[in-house]
VMD Tcl script that draws the C-alpha trace (Angstrom):
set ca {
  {-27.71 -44.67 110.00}
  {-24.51 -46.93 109.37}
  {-22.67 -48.61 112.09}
  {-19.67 -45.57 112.30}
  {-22.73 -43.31 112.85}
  {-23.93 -45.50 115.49}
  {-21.05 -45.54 117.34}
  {-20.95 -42.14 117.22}
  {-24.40 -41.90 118.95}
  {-22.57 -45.30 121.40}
  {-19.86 -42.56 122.52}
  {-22.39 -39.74 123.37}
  {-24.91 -42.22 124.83}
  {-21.74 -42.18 127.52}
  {-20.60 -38.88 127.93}
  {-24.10 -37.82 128.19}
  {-24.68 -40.90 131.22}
  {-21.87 -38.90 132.59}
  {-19.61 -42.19 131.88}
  {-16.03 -41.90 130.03}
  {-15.83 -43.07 126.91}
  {-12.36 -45.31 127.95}
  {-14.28 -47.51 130.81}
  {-16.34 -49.04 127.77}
  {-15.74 -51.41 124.88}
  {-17.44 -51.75 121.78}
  {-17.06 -55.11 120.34}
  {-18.63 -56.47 117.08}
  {-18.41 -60.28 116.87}
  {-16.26 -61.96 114.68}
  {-19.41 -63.31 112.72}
  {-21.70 -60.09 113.01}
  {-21.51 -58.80 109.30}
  {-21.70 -62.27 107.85}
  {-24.89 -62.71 109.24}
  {-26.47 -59.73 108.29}
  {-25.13 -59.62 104.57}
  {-26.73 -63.41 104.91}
  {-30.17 -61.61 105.85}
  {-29.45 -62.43 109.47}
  {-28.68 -60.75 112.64}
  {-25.17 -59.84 114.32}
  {-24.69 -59.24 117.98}
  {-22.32 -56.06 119.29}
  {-20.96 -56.60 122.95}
  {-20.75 -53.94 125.27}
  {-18.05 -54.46 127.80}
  {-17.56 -51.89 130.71}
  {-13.95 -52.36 131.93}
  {-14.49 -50.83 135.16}
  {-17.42 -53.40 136.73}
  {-16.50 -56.25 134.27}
  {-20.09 -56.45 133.01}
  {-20.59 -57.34 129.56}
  {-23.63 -57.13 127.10}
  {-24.79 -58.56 124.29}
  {-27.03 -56.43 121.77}
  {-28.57 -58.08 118.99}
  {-27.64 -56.17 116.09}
  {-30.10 -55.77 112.63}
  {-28.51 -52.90 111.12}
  {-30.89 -50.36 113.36}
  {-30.10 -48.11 115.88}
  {-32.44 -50.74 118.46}
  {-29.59 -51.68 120.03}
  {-28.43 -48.13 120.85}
  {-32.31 -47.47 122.51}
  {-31.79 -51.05 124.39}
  {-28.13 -49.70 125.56}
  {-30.03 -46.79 126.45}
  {-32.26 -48.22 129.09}
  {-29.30 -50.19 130.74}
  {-27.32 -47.44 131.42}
  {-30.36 -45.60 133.15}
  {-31.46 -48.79 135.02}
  {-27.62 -49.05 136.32}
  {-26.66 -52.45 134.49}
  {-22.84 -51.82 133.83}
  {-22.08 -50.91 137.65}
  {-20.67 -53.23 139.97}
  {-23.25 -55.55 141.87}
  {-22.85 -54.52 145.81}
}
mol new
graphics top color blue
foreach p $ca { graphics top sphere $p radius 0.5 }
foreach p [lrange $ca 0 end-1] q [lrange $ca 1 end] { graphics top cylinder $p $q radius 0.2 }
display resetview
């Protein structure tokens, strides 16, 4: 799966969290494809605009980062800390 599929799957990871798609950011470092063409790992930030939180996902070219979004959104990581 390439990276536009991915984000595909990013977006419906939200909508089906019940979260809109506009409170969240997708950001791919500056320096995340140069790494991998170099055989390395990238990292993709995940920024939710409402609470401020921000996290980093290292990226290998996978969908593991999508399945590690996955589990923050269902253990409530992107909501404000009361």
């Amino acid at each position: 799966m390439d990276l536009r599929e991915q984000v595909i799957q990013f977006r419906e990871l939200l909508q089906n969290n019940g979260l809109l798609i506009d409170d969240f950011e997708l950001n791919v470092k500056s320096d995340a494809f140069k790494e991998l063409l170099a055989g390395g790992e990238g990292s993709l930030e995940v920024n939710c605009r409402k609470s401020g939180v921000a996290i980093d996902y290292a990226y290998d070219g996978t969908t593991s980062w999508l399945t590690k979004l996955a589990s923050d959104l269902e253990n409530g990581k992107f909501q404000l800390e009361s």
